[in-house]
DRENFIGU-527648 format. One record per residue (C-alpha): residue number from 0; residue in one letter; x, y, z. Coordinates in pm, 1 decimal. Layout:
REM DRENFIGU-527648
<NUM,A,<X,Y,Z>>
...
//
This chain:
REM DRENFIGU-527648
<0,X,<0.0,0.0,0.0>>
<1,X,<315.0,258.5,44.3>>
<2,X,<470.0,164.9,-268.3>>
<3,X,<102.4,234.9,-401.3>>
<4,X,<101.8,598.5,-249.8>>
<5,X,<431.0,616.8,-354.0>>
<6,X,<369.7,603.9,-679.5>>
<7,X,<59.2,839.4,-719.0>>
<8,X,<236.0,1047.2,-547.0>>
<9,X,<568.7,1079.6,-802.2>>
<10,X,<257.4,1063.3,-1068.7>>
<11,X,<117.5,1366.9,-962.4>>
<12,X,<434.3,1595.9,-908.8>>
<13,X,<529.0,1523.4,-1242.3>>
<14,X,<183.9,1628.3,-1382.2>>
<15,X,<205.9,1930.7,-1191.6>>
<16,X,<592.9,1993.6,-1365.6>>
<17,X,<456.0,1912.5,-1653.1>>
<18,X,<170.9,2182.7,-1615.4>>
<19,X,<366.8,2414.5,-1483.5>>
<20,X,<627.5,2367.6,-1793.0>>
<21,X,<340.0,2461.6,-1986.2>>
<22,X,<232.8,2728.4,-1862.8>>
<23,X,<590.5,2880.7,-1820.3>>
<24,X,<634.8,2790.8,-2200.2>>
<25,X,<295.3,3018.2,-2289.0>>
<26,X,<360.9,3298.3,-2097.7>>
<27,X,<752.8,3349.4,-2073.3>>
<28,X,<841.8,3228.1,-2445.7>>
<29,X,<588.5,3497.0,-2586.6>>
<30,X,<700.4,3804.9,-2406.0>>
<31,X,<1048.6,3743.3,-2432.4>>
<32,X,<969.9,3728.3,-2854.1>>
<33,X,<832.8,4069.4,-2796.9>>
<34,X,<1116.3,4229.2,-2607.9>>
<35,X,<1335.0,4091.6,-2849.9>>
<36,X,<1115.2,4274.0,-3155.9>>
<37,X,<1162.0,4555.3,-2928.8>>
<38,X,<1515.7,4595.7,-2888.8>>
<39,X,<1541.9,4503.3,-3269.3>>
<40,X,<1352.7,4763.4,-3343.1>>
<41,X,<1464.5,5078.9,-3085.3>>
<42,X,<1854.3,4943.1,-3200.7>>
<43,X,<1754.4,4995.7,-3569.3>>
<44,X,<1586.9,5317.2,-3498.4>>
<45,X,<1883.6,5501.1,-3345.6>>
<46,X,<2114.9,5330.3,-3613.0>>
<47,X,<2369.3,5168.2,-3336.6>>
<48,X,<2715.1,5050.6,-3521.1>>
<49,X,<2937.2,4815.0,-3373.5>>
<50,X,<3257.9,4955.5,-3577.9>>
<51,X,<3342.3,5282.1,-3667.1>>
<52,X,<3294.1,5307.6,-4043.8>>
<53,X,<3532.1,5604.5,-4039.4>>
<54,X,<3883.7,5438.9,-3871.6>>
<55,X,<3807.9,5142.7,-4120.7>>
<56,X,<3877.2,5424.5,-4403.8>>
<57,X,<4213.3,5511.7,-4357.5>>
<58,X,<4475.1,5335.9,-4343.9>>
<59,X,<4659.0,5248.7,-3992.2>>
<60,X,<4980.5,5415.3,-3911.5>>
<61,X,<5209.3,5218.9,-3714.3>>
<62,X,<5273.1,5463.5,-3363.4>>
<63,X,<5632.3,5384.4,-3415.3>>
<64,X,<5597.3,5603.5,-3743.4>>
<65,X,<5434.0,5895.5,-3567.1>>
<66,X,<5562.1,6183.5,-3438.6>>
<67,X,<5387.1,6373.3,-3181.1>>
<68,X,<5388.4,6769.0,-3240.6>>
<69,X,<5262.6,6962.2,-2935.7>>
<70,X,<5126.8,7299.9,-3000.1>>
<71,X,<5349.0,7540.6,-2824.4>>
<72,X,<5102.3,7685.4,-2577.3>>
<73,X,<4763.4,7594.2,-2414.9>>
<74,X,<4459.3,7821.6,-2615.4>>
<75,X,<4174.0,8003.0,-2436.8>>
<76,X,<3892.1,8024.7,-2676.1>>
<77,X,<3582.0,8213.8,-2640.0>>
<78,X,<3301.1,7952.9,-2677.9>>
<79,X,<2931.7,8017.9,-2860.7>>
<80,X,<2693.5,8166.1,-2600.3>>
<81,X,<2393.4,7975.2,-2478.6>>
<82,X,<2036.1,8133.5,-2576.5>>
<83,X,<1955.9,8304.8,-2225.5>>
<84,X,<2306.0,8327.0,-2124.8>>
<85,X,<2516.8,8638.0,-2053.3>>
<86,X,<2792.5,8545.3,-1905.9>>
<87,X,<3123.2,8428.6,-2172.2>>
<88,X,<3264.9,8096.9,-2145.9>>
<89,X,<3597.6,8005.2,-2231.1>>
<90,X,<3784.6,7679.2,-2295.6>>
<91,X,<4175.5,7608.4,-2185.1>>
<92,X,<4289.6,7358.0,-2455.4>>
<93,X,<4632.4,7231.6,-2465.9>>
<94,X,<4683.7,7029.7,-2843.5>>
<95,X,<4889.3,6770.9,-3006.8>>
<96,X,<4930.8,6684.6,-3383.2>>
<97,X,<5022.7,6292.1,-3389.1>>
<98,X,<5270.8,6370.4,-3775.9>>
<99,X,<5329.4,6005.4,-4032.9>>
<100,X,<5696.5,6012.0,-4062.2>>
<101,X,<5655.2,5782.6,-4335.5>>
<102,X,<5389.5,6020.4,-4545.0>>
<103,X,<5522.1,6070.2,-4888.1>>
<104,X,<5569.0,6421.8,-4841.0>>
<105,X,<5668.3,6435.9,-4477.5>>
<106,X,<5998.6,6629.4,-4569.6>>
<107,X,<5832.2,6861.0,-4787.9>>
<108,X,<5562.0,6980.6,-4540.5>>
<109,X,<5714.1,6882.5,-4197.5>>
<110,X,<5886.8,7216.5,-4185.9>>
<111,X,<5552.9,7398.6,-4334.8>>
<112,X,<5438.0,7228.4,-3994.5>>
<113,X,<5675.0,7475.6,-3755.8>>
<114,X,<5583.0,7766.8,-4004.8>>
<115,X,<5208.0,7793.4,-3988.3>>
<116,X,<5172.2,7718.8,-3594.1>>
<117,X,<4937.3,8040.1,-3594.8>>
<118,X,<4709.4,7893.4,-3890.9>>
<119,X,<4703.9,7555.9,-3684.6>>
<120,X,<4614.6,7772.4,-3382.6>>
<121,X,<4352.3,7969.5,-3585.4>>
<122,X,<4194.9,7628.7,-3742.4>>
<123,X,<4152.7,7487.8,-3352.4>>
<124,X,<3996.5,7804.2,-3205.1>>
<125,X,<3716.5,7816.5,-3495.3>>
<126,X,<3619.5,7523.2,-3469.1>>
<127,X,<3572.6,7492.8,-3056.8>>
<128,X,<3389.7,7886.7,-3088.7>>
<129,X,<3121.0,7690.6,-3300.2>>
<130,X,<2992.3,7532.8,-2961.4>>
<131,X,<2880.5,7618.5,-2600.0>>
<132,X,<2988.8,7531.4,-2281.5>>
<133,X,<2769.8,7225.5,-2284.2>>
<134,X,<2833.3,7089.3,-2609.9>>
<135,X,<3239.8,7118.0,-2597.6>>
<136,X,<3246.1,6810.2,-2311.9>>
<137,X,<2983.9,6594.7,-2557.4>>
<138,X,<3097.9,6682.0,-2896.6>>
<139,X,<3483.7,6647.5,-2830.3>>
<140,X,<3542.0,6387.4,-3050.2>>
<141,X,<3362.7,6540.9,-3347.8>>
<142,X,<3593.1,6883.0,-3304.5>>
<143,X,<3874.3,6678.7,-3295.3>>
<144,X,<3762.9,6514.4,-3650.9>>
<145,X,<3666.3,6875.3,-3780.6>>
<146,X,<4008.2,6994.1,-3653.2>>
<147,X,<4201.1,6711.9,-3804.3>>
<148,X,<3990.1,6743.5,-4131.3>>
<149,X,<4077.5,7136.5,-4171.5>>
<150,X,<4417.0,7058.4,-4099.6>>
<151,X,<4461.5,6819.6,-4387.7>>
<152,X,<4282.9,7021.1,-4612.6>>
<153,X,<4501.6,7333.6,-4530.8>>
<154,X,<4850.7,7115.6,-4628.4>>
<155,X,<4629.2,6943.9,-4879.2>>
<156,X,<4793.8,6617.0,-4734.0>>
<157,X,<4708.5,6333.2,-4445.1>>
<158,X,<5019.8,6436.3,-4292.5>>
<159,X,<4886.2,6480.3,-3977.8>>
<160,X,<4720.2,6190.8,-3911.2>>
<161,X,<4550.6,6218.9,-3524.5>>
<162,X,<4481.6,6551.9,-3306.7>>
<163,X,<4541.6,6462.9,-2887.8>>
<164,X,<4351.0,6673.3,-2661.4>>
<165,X,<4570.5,6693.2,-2366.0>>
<166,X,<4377.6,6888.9,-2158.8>>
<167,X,<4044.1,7053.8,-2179.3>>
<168,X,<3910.3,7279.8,-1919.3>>
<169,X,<3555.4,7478.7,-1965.5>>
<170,X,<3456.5,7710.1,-1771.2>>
//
């Protein structure tokens, strides 16, 4: 008569699993297809890259082949002034131009380099005046692309290759 008992009783737990499996099965499996869809969808909608499209397009310099060029002195620049702000803002940069040594026309333009430190200067302070106090911490990687890019256009060469900002203090 235990083994009897026994026996229902193992029967009926693994009904109950069994149900419950179910019912985990219709309920979980479903809603987790959903977030899924979700995510899909909110990743698609903000565009989210897992590489950088622009690194990928130039070539890689080995750092053994660079040459790092600091700009002589830290720049204060004025920045942009906020809508309903009076008060000026400035920003204490201090700047590095990363140089290829191997760059076809290295010798040509590496003394063009020393020469037009005020140009370089000029190039760096228009492009941080284009944004406020609160953009300058968020956007610093795209003024560093639009300082590198004005650069290279300027000595119509990739000569410079990478821009280092040492240190950035807004106020």
């Amino acid at each position: 008569m235990k083994k009897n008992m026994l026996t229902i009783l193992i029967l009926a737990l693994s009904i109950l699993n069994l149900v419950l499996g179910a019912v985990i099965v219709f309920t979980v499996v479903p809603t987790t297809i959903r977030t899924n869809a979700l995510i899909s969808k909110v990743a698609s909608a903000i565009d989210l890259e897992l590489q950088d499209t622009a690194a990928s397009d130039k070539p890689a310099v080995d750092i053994a082949d660079l040459e790092e060029y600091p700009i002589p002195e830290d720049l204060t620049i004025n920045l942009k002034k906020e809508e309903n702000d009076s008060t000026s803002h400035y920003a204490a940069v201090s700047i590095s131009l990363f140089i290829n040594k191997k760059a076809k026309d290295y010798k040509d333009l590496r003394p063009s380099v020393d020469s037009n430190v005020s140009v370089i200067k000029e190039i760096i302070a228009d492009e941080f005046s284009k944004y406020t106090v609160n953009e300058v911490t968020e956007n610093k990687d795209v003024i560093k692309e639009a300082i590198l890019n004005r650069i290279q256009e300027y000595f119509q060469s990739d000569l410079v290759t990478s821009i280092s900002v040492g240190k950035l203090l807004v106020q």
